[in-house]
N, C-alpha and C positions, 0 to 999 in steps of 0.2 A: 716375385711378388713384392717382397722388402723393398727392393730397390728400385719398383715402379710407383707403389706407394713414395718414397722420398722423394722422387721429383716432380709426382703430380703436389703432393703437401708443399713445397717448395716453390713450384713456381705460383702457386696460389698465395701463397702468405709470405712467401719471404724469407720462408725461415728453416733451416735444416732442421732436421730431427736425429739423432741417436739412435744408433744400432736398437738398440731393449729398446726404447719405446716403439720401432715399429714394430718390433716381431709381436710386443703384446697389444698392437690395433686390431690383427682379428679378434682375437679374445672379448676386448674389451666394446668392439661394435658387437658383437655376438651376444653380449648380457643389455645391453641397449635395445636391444629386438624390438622388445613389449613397448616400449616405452615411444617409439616413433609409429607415426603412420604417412604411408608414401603418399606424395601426389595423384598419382593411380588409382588409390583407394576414394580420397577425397572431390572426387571429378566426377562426377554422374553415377556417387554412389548413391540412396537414398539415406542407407543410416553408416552411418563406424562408429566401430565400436573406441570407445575412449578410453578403455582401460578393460584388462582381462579380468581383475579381480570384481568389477561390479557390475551391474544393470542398467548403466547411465548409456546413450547412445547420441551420435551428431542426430541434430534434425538437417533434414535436407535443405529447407526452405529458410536460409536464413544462418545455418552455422551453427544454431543455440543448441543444449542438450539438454536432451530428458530423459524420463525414465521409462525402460520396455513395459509399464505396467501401467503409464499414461496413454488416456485416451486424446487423440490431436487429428482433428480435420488434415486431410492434407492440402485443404487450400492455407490453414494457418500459417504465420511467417512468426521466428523464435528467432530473434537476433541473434546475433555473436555473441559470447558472454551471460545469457539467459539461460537459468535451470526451473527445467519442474519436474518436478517432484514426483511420486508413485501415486499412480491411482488420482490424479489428476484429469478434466477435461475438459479441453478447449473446441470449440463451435469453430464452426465457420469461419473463413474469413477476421479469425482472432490475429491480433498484432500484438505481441510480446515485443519491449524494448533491452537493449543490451543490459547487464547486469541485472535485470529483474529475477526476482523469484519468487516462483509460483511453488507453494508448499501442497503436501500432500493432500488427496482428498477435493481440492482446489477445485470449483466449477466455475467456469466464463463461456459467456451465451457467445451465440454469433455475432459478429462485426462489432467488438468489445476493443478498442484500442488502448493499450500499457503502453507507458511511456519509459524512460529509464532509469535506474534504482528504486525502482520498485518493489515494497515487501508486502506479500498476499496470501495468508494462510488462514485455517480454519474459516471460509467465507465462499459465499456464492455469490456470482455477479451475471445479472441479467444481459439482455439484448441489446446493442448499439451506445453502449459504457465507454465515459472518455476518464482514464484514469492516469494524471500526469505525474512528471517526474516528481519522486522521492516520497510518493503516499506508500504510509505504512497501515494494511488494514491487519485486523485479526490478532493482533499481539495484546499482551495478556491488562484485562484494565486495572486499576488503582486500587487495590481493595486488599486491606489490612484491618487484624484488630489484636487487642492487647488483653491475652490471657491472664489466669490467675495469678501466676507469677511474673505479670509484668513483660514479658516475651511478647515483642510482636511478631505476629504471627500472620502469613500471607493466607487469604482465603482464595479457595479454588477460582480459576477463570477457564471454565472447561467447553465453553457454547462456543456459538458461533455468530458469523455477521453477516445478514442478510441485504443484498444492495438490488433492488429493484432493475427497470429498464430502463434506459435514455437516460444515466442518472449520469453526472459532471462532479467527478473530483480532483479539486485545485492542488496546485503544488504544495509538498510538503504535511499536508494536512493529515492526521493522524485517526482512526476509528476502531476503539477498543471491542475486543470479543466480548460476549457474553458470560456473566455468572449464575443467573439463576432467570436469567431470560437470553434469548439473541437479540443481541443488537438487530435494528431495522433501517431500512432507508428506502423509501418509497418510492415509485416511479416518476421521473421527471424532474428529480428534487436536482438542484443545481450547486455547489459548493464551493467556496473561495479557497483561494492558498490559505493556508496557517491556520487550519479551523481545527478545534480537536474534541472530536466528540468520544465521551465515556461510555465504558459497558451500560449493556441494557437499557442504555436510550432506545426509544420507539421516535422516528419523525417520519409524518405524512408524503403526501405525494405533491408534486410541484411547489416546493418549501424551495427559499432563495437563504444562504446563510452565507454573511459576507466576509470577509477576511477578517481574522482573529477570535471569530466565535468560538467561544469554550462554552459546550454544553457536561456539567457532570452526571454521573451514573443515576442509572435509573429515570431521567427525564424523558415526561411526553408528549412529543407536539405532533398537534393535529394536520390538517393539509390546510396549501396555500398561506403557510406561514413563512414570514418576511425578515430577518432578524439583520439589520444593520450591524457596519463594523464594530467589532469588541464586544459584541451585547454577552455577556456573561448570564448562562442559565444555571438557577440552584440544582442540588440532586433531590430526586425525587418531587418535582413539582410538576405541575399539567400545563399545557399552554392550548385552548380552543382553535377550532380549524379559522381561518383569516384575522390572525392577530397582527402587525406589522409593528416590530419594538426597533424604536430611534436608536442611532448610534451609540455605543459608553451605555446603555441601559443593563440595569441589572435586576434579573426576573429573582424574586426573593419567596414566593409564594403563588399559588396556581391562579392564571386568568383564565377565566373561566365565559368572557364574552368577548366575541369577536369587535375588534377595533383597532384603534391607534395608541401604542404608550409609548412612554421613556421615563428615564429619571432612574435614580436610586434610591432605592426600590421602587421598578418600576410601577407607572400608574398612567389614569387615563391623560392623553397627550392634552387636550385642555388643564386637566392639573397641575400638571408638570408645567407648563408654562405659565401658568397663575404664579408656581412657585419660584419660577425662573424671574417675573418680575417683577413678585414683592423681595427677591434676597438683592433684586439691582436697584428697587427705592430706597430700601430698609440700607444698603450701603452708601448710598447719595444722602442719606440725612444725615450720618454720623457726621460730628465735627469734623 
């Protein structure tokens, strides 16, 4: 057997081998065992198992791995490189993209498409969801304070994030769990790349928020709210359902009437532009 192993090793790579190393090749495939799985196994298995020591398993449809304790359609597709997580469940027709992770508990409706590096825990996500590369939902939000002795000290983020149906989140775009409410996102609401909304925001249903919106914690906007690039929302202020705020506007205090604003501190968009044109005469008359 030694010496059929040296010349199959040999004519494959080139290379002689040494008396001791082959006698110790069975040995040392033999403790390799666990650690390989044959083509055999991977060919019109539905699940393999990925490792003896846990509960992670292949998914069939797609290569990805999850866990025996997730619930997954078997029309769902788990790419190569995608984990979920225990006690997880994916709908119908769910499309997990490669390296995504879907964390425990995890729920997505049917025909919910994940795109790649995607982070998704503590969160539930509705019907016909397009949620693209590099959104991280469910991670813990911003919320610190400074005890007696000066210590800051992290305050619990223990809820969750609630994402309606048909809803559209853009690349990279970040949406923090919940502290003392869930987060919300309304049905139909549409979201740009690089948007990052804080814990315990509430927003309406068909809300358009364009790339680089920052909404902080605890903010609540109504439905059919419109917010231009950059619009920065304070924490804890209201925004009424059909507000639509200009680009670079920054909501400082709750509107409370459906309309048009911008400015800093936002205001109504006739204001804002009274102000825009008395700062361009009032510069034209200086010497």
């Amino acid at each position: 057997m030694a010496a059929t192993l040296q010349r199959l090793l040999s004519a494959s790579a080139g290379v002689f081998l040494n008396k001791r190393v082959i006698q110790r090749l069975p040995s040392f495939l033999s403790s390799c065992r666990n650690l390989c799985v044959s083509s055999d196994h991977l060919i019109g298995s539905e699940s393999v198992n990925v490792s003896p020591n846990n509960e992670f398993l292949r998914w069939k449809n797609g290569g990805g791995t999850y866990h025996s304790s997730a619930v997954i359609d078997s029309s769902a597709l788990v790419e190569f490189g995608a984990v979920v997580h225990e006690r997880a469940i994916l709908g119908a027709e769910v499309q997990i993209g490669s390296n995504t992770v879907v964390g425990p508990s995890v729920k997505i409706g049917p025909c919910t498409k994940i795109g790649y590096n995607v982070s998704v825990s503590n969160c539930s996500i509705g019907d016909l969801c397009v949620i693209h590369n590099g959104v991280c939902i469910g991670q813990d939000g911003f919320g610190f304070y400074v005890d007696d002795q000066g210590n800051m000290v992290k305050k619990p983020q223990a809820l969750d994030v609630k994402i309606g149906s048909r809803v559209e989140i853009g690349a990279n775009t970040c949406i923090d769990g919940g502290s003392w409410r869930d987060t919300a996102i309304g049905d139909d609401t549409k979201i740009d790349n690089l948007v990052q909304i804080g814990h315990n925001v509430v927003i309406g249903k068909s809300c358009l928020l364009c790339g680089q919106v920052g909404i902080a914690g605890s903010a609540e906007i109504g439905d059919y709210v419109a917010l231009g690039g950059r619009v920065a929302v304070r924490d804890h202020v209201s925004i009424v359902s059909k507000v639509r705020l200009a680009a670079n506007s920054c909501v400082t205090r709750n509107i409370t009437e459906p309309g048009d604003f911008g400015g800093f501190p936002a205001v109504p968009i006739h204001q804002w532009r009274r102000q825009i044109a008395e700062a361009q005469l009032s510069s034209k008359r200086k010497p």
